[in-house]
C-alpha positions, -999 to +999 in steps of 0.1 A: +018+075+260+020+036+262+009+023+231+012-016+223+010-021+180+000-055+167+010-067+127+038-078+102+076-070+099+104-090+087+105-114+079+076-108+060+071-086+027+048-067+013+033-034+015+015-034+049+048-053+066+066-022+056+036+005+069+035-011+101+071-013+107+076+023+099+048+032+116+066+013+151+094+036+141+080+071+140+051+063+174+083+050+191+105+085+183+079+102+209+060+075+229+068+040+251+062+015+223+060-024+221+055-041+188+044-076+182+047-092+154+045-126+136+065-152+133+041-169+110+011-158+090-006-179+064-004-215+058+006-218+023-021-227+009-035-192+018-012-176+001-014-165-038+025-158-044+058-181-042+064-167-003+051-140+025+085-143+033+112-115+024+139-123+004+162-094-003+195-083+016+178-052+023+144-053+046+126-034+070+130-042+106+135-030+139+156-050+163+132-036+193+103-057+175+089-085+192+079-119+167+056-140+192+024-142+171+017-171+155-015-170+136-020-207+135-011-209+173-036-196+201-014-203+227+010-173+210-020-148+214-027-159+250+012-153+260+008-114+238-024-107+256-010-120+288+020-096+283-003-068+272-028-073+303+009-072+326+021-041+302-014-020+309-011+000+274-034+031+271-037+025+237-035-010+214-032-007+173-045-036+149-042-031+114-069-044+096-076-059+056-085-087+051-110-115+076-079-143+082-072-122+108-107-121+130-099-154+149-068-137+166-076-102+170-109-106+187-094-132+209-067-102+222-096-079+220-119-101+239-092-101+268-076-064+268-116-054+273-122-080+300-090-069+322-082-035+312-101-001+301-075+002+270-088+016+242-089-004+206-074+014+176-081+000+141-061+012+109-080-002+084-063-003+049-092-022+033-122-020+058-136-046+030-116-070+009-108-065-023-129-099-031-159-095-003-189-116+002-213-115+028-195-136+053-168-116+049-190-086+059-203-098+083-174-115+100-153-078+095-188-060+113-179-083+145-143-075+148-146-041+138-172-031+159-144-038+190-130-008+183-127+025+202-115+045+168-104+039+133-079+054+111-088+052+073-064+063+046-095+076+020-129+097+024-144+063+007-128+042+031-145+062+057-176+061+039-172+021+039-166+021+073-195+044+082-218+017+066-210-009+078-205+000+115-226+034+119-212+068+129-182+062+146-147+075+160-129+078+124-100+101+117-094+100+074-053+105+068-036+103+035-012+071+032+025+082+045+048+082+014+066+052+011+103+070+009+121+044+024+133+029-010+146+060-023+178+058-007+203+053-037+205+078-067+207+059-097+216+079-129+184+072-152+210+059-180+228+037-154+196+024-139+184+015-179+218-005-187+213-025-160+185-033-172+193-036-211+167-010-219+177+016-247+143+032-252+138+068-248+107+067-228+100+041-205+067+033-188+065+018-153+036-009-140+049-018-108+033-045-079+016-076-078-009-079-110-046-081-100-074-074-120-085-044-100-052-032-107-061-027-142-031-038-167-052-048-190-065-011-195-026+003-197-018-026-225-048-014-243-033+021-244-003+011-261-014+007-297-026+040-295+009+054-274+026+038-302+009+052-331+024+090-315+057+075-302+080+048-295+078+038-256+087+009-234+060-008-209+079-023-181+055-047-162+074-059-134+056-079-107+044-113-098+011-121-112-014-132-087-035-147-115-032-161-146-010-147-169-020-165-202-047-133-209-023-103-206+000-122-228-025-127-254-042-097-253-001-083-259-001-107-291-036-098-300-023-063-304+011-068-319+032-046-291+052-077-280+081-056-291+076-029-270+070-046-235+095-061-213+075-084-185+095-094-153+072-117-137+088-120-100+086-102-069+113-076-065+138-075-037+137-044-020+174-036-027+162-035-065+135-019-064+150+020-072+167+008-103+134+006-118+117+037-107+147+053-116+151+038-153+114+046-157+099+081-167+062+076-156+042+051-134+010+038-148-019+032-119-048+021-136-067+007-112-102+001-119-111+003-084-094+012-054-098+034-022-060+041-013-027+026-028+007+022-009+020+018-047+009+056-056+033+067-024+059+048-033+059+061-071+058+095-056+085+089-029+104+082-061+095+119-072+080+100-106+049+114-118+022+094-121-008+083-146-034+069-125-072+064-125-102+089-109-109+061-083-109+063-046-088+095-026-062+093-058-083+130-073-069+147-041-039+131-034-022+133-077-030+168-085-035+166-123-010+180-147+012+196-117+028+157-102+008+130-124-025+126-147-057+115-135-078+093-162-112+076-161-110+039-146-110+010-178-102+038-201-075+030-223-079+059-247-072+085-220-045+066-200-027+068-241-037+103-240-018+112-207+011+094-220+016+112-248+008+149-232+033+143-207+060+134-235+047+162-256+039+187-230+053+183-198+085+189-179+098+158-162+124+175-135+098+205-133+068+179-119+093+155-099+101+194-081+061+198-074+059+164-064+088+167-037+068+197-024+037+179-024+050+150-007+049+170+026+017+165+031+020+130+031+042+127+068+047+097+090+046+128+116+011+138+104-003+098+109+014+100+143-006+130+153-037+114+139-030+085+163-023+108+198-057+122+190-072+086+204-054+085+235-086+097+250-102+127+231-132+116+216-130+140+181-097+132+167-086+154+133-103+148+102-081+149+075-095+140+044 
């Protein structure tokens, strides 16, 4: 099949930079694929970090990847729809999350439908943003609605979609497991030298810190960790907001002691010496549909103590490869903690959660995709 795939790679970071570049990797193992990517995104001002751009030594890219898009530019998405229209691709892929992008995608759209019969793919990771309005709606409605199918990565995402558009072509498929990281074994007392930790037990908060993402709620369970045993909370990640509250609220409760905050974005290249000083990953997001940040704690074999939110209930089976708590509850995200130190076997669950991770295959998203190169009821796998 001939299939054209629009979105981020390197030089730019972050999680869906990484998805779609895999993603190029595995379609192109078994079809004719051309990538184009972007050579710039956001103006600056857009953008609530230090950089988009990727700073470590090692990075995700594919030398067969092609950088013409510039989002600012319109003369770059005339010259990719110019090649597509040339290229006659049976099947084009947009990613889709958040509305900056509606300007450039229906302008491709508008001219792949005018000169071609190709059909229009969406993967949506957030079919709404994480801070919607109703322009926002209504502006993801109009580009959306282009599309010929949709790939969702949660039954609630699915559900999202379904309202917003109507019935429509969706296949659900769990988020591939982000293993790509996990290349270097790192001794767990190696990995906690490096990173001047002596503590026993070490929690793990790992990504950029939103509010959805709930830190607040993990902080809170600290006191009451702390009370049963002596842990570390390792927040590492740059903050997106303000900062001032979550260090206050640490003061407030006195557990300054026990928290290490590295308030940066991680290089790629250093990313496994945290996972692997680390003995648990706290998720608790207090509302979410999917997280790449789940499958990267899993492709780390770490078990996991996340929230009941979203497609995490049937993706974190409970006791067997993490704990699933109730969202903005800081007495059962303590509880967790403490049953998995008391209770649990560390090697035994990373074991279940190597098994389980098979389930979660770049193969498996692949043959969610074929499904669209013209059969109109592609798998369902929710």
């Amino acid at each position: 099949m001939k299939i054209d795939l629009i979105g981020p790679s390197y030089p730019f970071r972050g999680g869906i930079s990484y998805y779609t570049t895999l993603l190029f990797k595995h379609l192109k193992a078994k079809h004719r694929v051309k990538f184009y990517c972007f050579r710039r995104q956001y103006p600056r001002f857009l953008f609530p970090g230090k950089t988009d751009k990727e700073e470590s030594r090692f990075y995700l890219s594919d030398d067969e990847a092609l950088p013409i898009l510039d989002a600012l530019n319109p003369l770059t998405w005339l010259r990719v729809a110019g090649n597509m229209i040339k290229d006659r691709p049976e099947l084009v892929i947009f990613p889709w999350w958040v509305v900056y992008w509606a300007p450039q995608d229906l302008t491709l759209i508008f001219l792949l439908k005018l000169f071609l019969k190709t059909r229009i793919l969406f993967i949506c990771h957030n079919v709404a943003e994480h801070e919607a309005n109703v322009l926002k709606a209504a502006v993801s409605r109009l580009v959306l609605s282009c599309g010929d199918g949709f790939v969702v990565h949660s039954a609630a995402e699915k559900e999202a979609l379904t309202a917003l558009l109507g019935r429509r072509n969706i296949a659900v498929t769990y988020h591939p497991t982000y293993d790509v990281f996990n290349t270097v074994m790192i001794p767990k007392r190696e990995a906690r030298e490096k990173l001047r930790i002596r503590d026993e037990k070490v929690i793990l908060f790992f990504g950029f810190v939103r509010r959805y993402k709930g830190l607040k709620d993990l902080i809170g369970a600290l006191p009451l960790i702390l009370s049963k045993m002596s842990v570390r909370l390792l927040i590492v990640g740059e903050f997106w907001e303000d900062k001032q509250p979550y260090l206050r609220l640490i003061e407030k409760l006195g557990v300054g002691e026990q928290v290490t905050i590295i308030d940066r974005y991680v290089p790629n290249e250093d990313i496994p010496v945290y996972f692997h000083a680390s003995d648990l990953v706290a998720l608790p997001y207090t509302a979410v549909t999917g997280s790449g940040l789940l499958q990267l704690a899993l492709g780390f074999g770490k078990p996991v103590v996340t929230t009941k939110v979203g497609d995490f209930p049937k993706i974190v089976q409970h006791e067997r490869t993490g704990f699933l708590v109730a969202p903005a509850s800081p007495g059962e995200i303590a509880a967790a903690v403490v049953d998995f130190y008391e209770n649990h076997d560390a090697e035994k669950m990373t074991t279940q959660i190597k098994e389980a991770n098979k389930s979660f295959s770049w193969d498996n998203l692949v043959k969610v995709i074929e499904s669209f190169s013209g059969n109109p009821n592609p798998l369902s796998r929710p």
